[in-house]
C-alpha positions in Angstrom: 47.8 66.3 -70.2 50.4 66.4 -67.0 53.5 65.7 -69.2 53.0 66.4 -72.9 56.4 65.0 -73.7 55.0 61.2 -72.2 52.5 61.8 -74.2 54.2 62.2 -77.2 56.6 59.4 -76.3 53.9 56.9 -76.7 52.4 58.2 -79.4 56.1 57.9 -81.4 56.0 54.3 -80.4 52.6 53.6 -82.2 54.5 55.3 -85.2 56.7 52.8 -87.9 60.0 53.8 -89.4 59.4 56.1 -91.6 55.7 57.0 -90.5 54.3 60.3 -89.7 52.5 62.6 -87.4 50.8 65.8 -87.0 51.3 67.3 -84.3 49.4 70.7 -82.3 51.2 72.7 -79.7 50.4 76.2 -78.2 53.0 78.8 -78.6 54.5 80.4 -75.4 55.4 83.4 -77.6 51.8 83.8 -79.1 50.0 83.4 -76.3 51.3 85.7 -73.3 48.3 88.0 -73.7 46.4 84.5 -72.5 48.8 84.3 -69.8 48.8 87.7 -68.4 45.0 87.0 -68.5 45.3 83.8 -66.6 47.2 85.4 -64.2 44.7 88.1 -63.4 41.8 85.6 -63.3 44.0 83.8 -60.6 45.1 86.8 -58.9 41.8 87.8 -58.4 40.8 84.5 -57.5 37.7 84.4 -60.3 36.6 81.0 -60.1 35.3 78.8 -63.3 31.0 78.8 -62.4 29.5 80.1 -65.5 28.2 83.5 -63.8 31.9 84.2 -62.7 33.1 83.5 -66.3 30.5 85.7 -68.2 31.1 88.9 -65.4 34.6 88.5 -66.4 34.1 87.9 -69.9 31.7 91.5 -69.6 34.6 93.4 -67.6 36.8 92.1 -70.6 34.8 93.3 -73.4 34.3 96.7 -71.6 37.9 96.8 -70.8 40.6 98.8 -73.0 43.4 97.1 -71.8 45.8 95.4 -74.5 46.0 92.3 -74.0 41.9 92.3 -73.1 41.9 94.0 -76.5 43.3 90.8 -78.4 41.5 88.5 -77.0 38.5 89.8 -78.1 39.1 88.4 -81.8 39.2 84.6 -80.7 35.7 83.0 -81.2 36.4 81.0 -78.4 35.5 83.7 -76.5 32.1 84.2 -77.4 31.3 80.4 -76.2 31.5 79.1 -72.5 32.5 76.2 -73.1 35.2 76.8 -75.1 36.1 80.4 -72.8 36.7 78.0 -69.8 39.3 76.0 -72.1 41.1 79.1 -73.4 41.2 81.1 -70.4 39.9 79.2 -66.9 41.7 75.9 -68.2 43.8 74.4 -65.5 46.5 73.3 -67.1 47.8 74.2 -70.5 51.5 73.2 -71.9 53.2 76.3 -74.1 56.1 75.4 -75.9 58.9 77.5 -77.9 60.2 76.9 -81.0 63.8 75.5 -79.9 61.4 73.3 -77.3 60.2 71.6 -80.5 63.3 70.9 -81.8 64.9 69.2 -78.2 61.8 67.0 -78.4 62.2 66.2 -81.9 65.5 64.8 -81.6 65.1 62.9 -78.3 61.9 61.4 -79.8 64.4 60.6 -83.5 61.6 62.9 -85.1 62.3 64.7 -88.1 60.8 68.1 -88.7 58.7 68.0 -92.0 56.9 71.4 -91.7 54.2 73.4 -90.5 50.6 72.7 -91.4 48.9 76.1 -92.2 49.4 77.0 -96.1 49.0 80.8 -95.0 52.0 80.9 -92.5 53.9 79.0 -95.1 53.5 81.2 -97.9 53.9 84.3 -95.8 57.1 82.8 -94.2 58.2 82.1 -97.7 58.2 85.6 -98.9 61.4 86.1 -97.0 62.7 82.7 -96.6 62.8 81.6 -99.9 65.8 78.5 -99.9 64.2 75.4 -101.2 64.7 74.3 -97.5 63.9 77.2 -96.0 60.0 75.3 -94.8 62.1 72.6 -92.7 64.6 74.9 -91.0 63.6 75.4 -87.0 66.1 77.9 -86.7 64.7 80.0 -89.5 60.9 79.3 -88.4 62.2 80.8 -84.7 63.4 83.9 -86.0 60.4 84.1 -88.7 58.4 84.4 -85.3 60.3 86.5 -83.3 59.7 88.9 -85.9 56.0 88.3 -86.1 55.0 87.1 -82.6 51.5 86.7 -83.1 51.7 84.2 -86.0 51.0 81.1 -84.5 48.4 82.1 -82.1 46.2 79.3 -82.7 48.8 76.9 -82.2 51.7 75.4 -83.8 50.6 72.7 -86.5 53.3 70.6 -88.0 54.1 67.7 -89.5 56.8 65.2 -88.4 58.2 62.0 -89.4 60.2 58.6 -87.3 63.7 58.5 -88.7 64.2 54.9 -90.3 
């Protein structure tokens, strides 16, 4: 989607007082190893056939570069299909924690938490205030400190304030 946020906006307008939404976002923090990867694909001008995807996918997987390193545990890797939508895709939107929370407010959303029970519980170990969950601030610095966290993307759960 061009603009994310427009998207969004309709979507809250489908949504009653009260009502709410799940919502997916990639995380600019997370996934820089995808950027730096993107870069290099467009830097060296590696186009999106299918034989120009699987020699870079083999120069990858013979590579010992970092960030060529990480990318080897997405399953999305393995599959064409899905390697041309993590890595040859043409326009992806990243957003940052404090991002999420400017669009909450303009859109009168109310954070209500993330989806995946394993990040909870692990962010709960040291954040452990009854509203701890619902606290942006404390979910930004929960992933500064652990960077990779929400690599698949950020899943959370908001709601229209009435």
């Amino acid at each position: 989607m061009d603009d994310p946020f427009a998207g969004w906006t309709v979507l809250v307008d489908c949504l009653k007082p009260g009502g709410l939404m799940k919502i997916g976002l990639y995380s600019e923090l997370a996934r820089q190893h995808i950027v730096e990867i993107r870069q290099e694909i467009s830097k060296a001008g590696i186009g999106s056939s299918d034989a120009e995807m699987k020699s870079f996918r083999a120069k990858v997987m013979a590579s010992d570069l970092k960030h060529h390193r990480r990318i080897l545990n997405f399953s999305d890797f393995y599959s064409l299909s899905e390697l041309r939508d993590l890595l040859f895709h043409a326009q992806e939107h990243r957003f940052t924690i404090p991002q999420i929370r400017e669009c909450l407010s303009e859109l009168g959303l109310k954070f209500c938490g993330f989806e995946a029970e394993n990040i909870v519980q692990h962010f709960k170990q040291t954040n452990t205030g009854t509203s701890d969950p619902y606290d942006l601030e404390k979910w930004q610095a929960y992933e500064e400190a652990n960077p990779h966290i929400f690599i698949g993307m950020y899943q959370f759960w908001c709601q229209k304030i009435v």
